[in-house]
N, CA, C and O atoms as a GROMACS GRO file, in nm:
protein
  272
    1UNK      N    1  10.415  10.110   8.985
    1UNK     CA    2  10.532  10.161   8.917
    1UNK      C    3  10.614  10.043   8.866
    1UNK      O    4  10.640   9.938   8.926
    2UNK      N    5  10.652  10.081   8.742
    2UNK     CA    6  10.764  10.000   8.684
    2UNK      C    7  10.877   9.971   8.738
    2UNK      O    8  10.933  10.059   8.803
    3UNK      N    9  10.933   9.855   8.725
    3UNK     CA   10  11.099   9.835   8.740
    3UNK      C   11  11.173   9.919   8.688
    3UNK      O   12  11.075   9.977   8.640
    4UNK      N   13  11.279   9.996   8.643
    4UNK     CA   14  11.343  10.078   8.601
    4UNK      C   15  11.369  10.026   8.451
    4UNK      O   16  11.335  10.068   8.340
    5UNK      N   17  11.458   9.895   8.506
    5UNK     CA   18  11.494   9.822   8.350
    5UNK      C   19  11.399   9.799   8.240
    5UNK      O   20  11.433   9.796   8.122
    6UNK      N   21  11.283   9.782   8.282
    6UNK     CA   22  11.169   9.749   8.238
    6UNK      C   23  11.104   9.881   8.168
    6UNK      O   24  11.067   9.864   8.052
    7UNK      N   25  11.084  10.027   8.232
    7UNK     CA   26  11.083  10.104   8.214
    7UNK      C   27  11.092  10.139   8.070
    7UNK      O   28  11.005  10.161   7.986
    8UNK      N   29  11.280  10.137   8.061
    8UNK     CA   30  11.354  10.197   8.029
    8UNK      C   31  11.312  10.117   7.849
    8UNK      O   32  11.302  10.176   7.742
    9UNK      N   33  11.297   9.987   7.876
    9UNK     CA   34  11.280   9.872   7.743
    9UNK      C   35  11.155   9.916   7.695
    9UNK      O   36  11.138   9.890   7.576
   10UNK      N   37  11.050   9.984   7.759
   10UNK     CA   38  10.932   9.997   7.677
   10UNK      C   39  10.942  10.115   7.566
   10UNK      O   40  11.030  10.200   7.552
   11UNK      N   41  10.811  10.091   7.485
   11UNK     CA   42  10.835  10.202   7.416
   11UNK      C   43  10.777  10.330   7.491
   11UNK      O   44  10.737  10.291   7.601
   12UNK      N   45  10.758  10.460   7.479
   12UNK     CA   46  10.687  10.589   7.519
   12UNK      C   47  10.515  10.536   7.544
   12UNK      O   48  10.443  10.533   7.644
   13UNK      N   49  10.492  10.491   7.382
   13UNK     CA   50  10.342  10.460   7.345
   13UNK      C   51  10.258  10.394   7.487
   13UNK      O   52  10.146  10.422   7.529
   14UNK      N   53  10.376  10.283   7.548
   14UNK     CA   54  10.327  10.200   7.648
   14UNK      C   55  10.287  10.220   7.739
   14UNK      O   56  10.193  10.163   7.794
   15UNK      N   57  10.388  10.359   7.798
   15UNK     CA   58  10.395  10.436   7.947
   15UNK      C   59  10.259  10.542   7.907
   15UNK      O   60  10.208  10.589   8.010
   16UNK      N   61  10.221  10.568   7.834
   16UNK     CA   62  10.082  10.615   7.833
   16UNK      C   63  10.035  10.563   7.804
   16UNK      O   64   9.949  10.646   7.773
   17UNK      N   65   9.983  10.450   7.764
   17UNK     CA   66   9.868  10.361   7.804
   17UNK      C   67   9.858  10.305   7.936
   17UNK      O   68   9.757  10.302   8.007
   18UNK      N   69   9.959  10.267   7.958
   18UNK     CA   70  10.007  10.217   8.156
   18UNK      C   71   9.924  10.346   8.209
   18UNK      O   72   9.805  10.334   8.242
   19UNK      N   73   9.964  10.418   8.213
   19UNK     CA   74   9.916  10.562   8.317
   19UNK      C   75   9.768  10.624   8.284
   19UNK      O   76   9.701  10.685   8.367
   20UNK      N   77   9.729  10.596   8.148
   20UNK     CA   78   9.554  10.643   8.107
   20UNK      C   79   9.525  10.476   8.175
   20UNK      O   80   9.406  10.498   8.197
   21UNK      N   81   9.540  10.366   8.211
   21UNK     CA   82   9.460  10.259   8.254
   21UNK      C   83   9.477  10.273   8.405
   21UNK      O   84   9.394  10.238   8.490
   22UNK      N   85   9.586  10.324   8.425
   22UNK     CA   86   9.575  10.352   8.607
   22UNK      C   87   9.520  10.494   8.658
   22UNK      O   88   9.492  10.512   8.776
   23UNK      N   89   9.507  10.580   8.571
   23UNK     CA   90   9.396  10.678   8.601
   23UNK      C   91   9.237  10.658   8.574
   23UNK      O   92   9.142  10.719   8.623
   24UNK      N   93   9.242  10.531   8.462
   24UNK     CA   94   9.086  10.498   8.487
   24UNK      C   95   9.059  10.417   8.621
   24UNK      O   96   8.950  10.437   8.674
   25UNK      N   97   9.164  10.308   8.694
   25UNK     CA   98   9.116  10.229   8.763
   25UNK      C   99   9.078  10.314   8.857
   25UNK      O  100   8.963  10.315   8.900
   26UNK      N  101   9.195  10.413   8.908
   26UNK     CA  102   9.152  10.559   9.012
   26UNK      C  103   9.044  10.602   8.981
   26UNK      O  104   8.985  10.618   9.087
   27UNK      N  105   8.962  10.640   8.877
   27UNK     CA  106   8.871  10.712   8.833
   27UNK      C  107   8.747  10.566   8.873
   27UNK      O  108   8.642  10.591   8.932
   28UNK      N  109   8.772  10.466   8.844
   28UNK     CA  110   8.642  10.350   8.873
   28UNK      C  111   8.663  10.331   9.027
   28UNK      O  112   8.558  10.298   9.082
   29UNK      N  113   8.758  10.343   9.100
   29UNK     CA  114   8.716  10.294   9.228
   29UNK      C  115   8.696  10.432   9.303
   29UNK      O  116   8.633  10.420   9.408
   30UNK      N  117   8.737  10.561   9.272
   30UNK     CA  118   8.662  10.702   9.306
   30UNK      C  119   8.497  10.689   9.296
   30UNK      O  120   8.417  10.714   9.386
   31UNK      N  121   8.476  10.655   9.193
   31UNK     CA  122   8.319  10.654   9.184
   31UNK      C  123   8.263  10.526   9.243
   31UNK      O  124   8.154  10.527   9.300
   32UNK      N  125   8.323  10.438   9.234
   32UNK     CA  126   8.238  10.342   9.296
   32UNK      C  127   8.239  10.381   9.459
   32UNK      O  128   8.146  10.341   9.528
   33UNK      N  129   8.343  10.456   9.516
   33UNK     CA  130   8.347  10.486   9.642
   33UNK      C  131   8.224  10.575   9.644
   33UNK      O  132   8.151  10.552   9.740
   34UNK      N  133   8.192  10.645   9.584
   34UNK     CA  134   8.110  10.820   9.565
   34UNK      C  135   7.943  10.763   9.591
   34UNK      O  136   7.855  10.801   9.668
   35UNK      N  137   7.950  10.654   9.484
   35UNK     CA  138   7.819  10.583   9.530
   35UNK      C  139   7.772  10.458   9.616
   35UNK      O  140   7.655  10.419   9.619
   36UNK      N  141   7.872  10.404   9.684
   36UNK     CA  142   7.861  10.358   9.825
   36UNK      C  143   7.812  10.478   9.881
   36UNK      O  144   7.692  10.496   9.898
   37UNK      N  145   7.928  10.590   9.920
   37UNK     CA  146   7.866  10.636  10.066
   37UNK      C  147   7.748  10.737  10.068
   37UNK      O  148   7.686  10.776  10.167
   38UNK      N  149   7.723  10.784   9.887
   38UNK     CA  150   7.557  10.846   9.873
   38UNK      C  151   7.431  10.741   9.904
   38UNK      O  152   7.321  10.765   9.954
   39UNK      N  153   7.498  10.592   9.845
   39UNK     CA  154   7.362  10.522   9.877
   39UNK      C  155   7.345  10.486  10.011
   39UNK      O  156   7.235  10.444  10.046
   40UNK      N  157   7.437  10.494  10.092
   40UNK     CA  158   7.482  10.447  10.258
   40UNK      C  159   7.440  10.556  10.307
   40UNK      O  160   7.328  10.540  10.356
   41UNK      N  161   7.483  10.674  10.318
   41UNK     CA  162   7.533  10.800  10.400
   41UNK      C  163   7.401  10.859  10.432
   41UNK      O  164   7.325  10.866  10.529
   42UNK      N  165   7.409  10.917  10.251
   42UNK     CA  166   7.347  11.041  10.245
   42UNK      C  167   7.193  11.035  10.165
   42UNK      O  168   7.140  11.131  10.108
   43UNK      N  169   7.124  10.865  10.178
   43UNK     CA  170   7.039  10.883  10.091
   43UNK      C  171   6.870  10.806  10.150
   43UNK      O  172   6.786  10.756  10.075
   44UNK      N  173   6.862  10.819  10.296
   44UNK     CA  174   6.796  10.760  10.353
   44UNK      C  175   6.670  10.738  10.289
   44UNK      O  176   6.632  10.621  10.281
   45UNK      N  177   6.563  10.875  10.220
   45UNK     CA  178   6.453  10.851  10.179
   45UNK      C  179   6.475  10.799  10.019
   45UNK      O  180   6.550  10.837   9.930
   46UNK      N  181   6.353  10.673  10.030
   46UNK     CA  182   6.344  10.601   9.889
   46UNK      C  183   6.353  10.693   9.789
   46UNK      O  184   6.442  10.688   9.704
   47UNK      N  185   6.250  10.795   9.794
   47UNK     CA  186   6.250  10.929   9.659
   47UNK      C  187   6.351  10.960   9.662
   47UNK      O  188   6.382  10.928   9.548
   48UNK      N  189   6.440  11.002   9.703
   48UNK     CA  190   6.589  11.093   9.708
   48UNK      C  191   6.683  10.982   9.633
   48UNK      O  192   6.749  11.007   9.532
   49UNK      N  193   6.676  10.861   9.695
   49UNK     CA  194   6.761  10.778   9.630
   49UNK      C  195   6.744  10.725   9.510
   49UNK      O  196   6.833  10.698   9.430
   50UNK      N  197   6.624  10.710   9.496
   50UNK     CA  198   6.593  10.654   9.358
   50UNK      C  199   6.616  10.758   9.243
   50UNK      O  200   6.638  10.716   9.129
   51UNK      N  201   6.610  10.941   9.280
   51UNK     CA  202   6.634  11.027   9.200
   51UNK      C  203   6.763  11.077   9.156
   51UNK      O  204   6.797  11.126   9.048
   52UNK      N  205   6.825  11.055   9.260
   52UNK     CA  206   7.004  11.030   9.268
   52UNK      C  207   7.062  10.920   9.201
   52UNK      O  208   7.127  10.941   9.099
   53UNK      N  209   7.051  10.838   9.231
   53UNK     CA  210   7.089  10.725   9.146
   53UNK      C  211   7.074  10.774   9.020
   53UNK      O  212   7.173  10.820   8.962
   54UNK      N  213   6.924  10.772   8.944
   54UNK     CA  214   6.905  10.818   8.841
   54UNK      C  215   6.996  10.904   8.769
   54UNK      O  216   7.051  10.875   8.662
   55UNK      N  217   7.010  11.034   8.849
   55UNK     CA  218   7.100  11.117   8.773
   55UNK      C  219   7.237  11.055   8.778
   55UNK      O  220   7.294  11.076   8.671
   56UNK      N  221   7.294  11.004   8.842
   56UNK     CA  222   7.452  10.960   8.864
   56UNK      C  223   7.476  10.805   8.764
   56UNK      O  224   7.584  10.756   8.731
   57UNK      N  225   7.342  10.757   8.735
   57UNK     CA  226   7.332  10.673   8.627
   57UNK      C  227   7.346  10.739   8.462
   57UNK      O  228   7.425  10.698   8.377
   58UNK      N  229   7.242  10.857   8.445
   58UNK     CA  230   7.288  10.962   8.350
   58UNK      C  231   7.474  10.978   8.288
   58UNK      O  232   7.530  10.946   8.184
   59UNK      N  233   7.516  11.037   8.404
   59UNK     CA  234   7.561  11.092   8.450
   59UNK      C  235   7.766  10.984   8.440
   59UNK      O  236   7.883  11.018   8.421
   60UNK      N  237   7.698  10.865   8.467
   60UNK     CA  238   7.807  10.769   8.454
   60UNK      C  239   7.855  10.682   8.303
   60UNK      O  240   7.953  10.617   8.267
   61UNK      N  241   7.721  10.724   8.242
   61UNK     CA  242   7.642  10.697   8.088
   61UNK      C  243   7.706  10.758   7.992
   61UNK      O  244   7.737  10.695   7.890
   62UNK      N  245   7.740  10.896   8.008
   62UNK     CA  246   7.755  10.966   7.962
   62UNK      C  247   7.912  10.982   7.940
   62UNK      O  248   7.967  11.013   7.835
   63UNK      N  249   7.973  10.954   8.061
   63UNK     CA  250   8.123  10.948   8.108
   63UNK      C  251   8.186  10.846   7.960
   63UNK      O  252   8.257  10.856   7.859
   64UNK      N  253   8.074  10.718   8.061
   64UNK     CA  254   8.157  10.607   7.978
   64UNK      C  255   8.132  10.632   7.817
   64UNK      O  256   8.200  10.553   7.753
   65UNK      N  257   8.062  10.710   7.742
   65UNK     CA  258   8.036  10.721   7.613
   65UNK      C  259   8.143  10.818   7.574
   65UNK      O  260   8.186  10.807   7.459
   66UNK      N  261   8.197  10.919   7.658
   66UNK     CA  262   8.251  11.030   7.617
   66UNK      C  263   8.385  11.043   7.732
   66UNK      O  264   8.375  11.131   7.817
   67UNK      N  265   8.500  10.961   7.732
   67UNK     CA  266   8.566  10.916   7.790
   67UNK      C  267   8.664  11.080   7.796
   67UNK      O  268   8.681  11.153   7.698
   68UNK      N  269   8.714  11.103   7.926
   68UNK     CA  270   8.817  11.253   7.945
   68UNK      C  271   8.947  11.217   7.848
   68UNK      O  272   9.039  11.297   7.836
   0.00000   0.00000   0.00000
């Protein structure tokens, strides 16, 4: 969060770009969490993991091409 004064000096334009770059960093360290604990947790056999990955590679591909 901003200083107030600081805030107050920007333009509108700024405070949404500030807030779409801190919902992506939330959004990159969500997923990077998501695939730690699938490749840790939940993904013991080689086939499972290698097919998971796969799709969440798709899947992350796709994100970054076609941004929310």
């Amino acid at each position: 969060m901003l200083h107030p004064p600081l805030q107050r000096a920007m333009p509108r334009s700024m405070h949404r770009k500030i807030a779409m770059t801190a919902k992506s960093a939330e959004r990159d360290v969500a997923i990077s969490e998501l695939a730690n604990h699938l490749e840790r947790d939940l993904m013991p056999c080689p086939a499972g993991r290698t097919a998971l990955l796969t799709w969440i590679e798709k899947k992350l591909a796709h994100i970054a091409l076609n941004p929310v």
